[in-house]
C-alpha positions in Angstrom: 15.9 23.7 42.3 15.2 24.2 38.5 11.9 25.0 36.7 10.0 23.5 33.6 7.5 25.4 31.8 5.0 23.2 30.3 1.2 22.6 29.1 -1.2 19.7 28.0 -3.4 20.2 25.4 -6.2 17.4 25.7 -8.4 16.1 22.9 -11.3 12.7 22.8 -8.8 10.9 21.7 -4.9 12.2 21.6 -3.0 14.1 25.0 -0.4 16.6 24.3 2.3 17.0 27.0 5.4 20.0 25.9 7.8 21.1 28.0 10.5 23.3 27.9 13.8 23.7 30.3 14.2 27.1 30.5 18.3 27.1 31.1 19.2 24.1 28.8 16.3 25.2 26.2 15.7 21.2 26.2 11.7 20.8 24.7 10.1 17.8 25.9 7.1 16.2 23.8 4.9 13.3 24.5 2.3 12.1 22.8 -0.4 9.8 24.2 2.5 7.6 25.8 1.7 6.9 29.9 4.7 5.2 29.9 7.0 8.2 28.7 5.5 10.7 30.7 5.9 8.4 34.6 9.2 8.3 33.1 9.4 12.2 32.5 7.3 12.7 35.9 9.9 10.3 38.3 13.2 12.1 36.9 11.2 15.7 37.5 8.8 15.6 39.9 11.4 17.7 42.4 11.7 20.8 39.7 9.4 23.5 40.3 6.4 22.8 37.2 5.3 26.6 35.6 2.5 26.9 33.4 -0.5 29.2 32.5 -4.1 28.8 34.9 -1.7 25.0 35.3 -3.0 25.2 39.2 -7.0 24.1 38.3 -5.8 22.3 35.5 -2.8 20.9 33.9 -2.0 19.6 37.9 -5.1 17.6 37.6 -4.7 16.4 33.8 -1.0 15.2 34.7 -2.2 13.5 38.2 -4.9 11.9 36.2 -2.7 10.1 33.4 0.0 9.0 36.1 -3.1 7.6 38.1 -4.5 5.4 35.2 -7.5 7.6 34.4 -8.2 9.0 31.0 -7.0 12.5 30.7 -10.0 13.9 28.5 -12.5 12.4 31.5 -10.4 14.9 33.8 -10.4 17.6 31.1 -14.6 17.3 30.6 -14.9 17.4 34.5 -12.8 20.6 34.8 -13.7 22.7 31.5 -17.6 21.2 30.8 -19.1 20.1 34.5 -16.9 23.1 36.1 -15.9 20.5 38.8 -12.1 21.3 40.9 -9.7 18.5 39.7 -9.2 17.1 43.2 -12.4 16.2 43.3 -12.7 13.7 40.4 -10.3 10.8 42.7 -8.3 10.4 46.0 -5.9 8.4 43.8 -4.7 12.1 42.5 -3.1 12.7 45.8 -0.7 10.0 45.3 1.2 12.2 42.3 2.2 15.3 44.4 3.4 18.4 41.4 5.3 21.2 42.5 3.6 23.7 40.5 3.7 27.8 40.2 0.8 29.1 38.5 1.9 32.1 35.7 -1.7 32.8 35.5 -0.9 36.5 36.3 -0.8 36.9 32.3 -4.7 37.3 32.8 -4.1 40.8 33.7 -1.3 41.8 31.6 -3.4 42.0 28.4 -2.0 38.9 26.9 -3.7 35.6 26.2 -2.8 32.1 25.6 -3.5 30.7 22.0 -5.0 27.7 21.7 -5.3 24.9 18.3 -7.6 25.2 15.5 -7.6 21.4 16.1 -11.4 21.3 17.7 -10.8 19.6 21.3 -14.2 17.3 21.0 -13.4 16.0 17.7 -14.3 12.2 17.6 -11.2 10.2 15.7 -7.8 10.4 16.9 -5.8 13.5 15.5 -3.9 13.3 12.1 -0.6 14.0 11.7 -1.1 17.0 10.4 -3.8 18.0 13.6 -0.8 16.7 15.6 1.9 18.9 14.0 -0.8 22.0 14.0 -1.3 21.3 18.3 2.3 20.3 19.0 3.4 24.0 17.4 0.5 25.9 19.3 1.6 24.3 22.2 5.5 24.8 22.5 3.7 28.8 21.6 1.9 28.4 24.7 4.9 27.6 26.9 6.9 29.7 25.2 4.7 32.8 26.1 4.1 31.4 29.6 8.3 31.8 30.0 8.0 35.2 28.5 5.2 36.1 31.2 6.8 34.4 34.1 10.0 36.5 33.6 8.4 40.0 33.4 6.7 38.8 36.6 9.6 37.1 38.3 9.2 38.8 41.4 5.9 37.5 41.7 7.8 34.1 42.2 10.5 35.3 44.2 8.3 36.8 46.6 6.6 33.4 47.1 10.3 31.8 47.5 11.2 34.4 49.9 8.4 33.3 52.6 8.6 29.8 51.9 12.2 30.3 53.6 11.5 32.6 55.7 8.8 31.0 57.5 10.3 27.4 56.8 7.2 25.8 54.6 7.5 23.4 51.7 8.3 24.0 48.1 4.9 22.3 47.4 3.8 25.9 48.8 4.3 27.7 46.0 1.0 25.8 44.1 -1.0 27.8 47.1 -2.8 30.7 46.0 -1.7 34.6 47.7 -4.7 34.0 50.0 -3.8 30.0 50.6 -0.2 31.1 51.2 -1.1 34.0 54.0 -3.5 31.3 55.3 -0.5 29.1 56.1 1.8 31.6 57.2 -1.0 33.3 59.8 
């Protein structure tokens, strides 16, 4: 089992997918391409995905580009209508993402930086916007790996009773209460 930290930023017109392998230092990026990120998705979709609040909604934006739909549509239900991503289709469910959600950073007195690039701005994203969004983001990972390792035992408490009490991997996207649920 290995993990990838990762994080989509998600704009009108453009989609931002960086990842980073944490032991080979590999960084992934891919722009706008469904192609290259099924590809990216098939080879990976057994590692364990890590990202920042990724549960409600990087899950839901990479479900929603493997499943055809457009990723902003996704992003507007989450962020502006305040909708849960498995809501927006059934066709999600086909895409299942291992996912452990760092968002313990909330209470450590860090935050995630986002772009200056304005999310809602209505032309595809120059190369410069790109360059600007593509460094923010590899930021955003990076601190997510930085988080996730001061907090590692947050993680290795949720492997511990996903043995113990013989429950998938997919187990580790529950929440603490979702996980007790299971268990009781």
């Amino acid at each position: 089992m290995s993990l990838l930290f990762y994080d989509f930023e998600v704009f009108k017109h453009n989609w931002l997918v960086c990842v980073i392998n944490p032991v080979t230092r590999e960084r992934t990026t891919i722009w706008d391409s469904k192609f290259r990120f099924e590809k990216f998705y098939e080879k990976h979709k057994n590692e364990i995905w890590c990202g920042y609040n990724s549960r409600g909604y990087d899950t839901y934006i990479a479900k929603s580009i493997l499943a055809g739909y457009n990723p902003y549509q996704m992003s507007e239900w989450i962020i502006k209508k305040k909708r849960k991503g498995h809501e927006f289709s059934s066709a999600l469910n086909r895409f299942p993402l291992i996912n452990f959600d760092c968002m313990v950073e909330a209470f450590m007195g860090k935050s995630i930086d986002e772009t200056e690039v304005p999310f809602d701005i209505d032309r595809p994203l120059t190369d410069e916007e790109k360059a600007k969004t593509e460094k923010y983001c590899f930021a955003d990972v990076e601190h997510t790996m930085e988080v996730f390792a001061e907090q590692k035992e947050e993680f290795t408490s949720y492997m511990a009773l996903l043995k113990l009490f013989d429950l998938p991997l997919s187990y580790v996207n529950k929440t603490k209460a979702q996980l007790s649920a299971a268990i009781l």
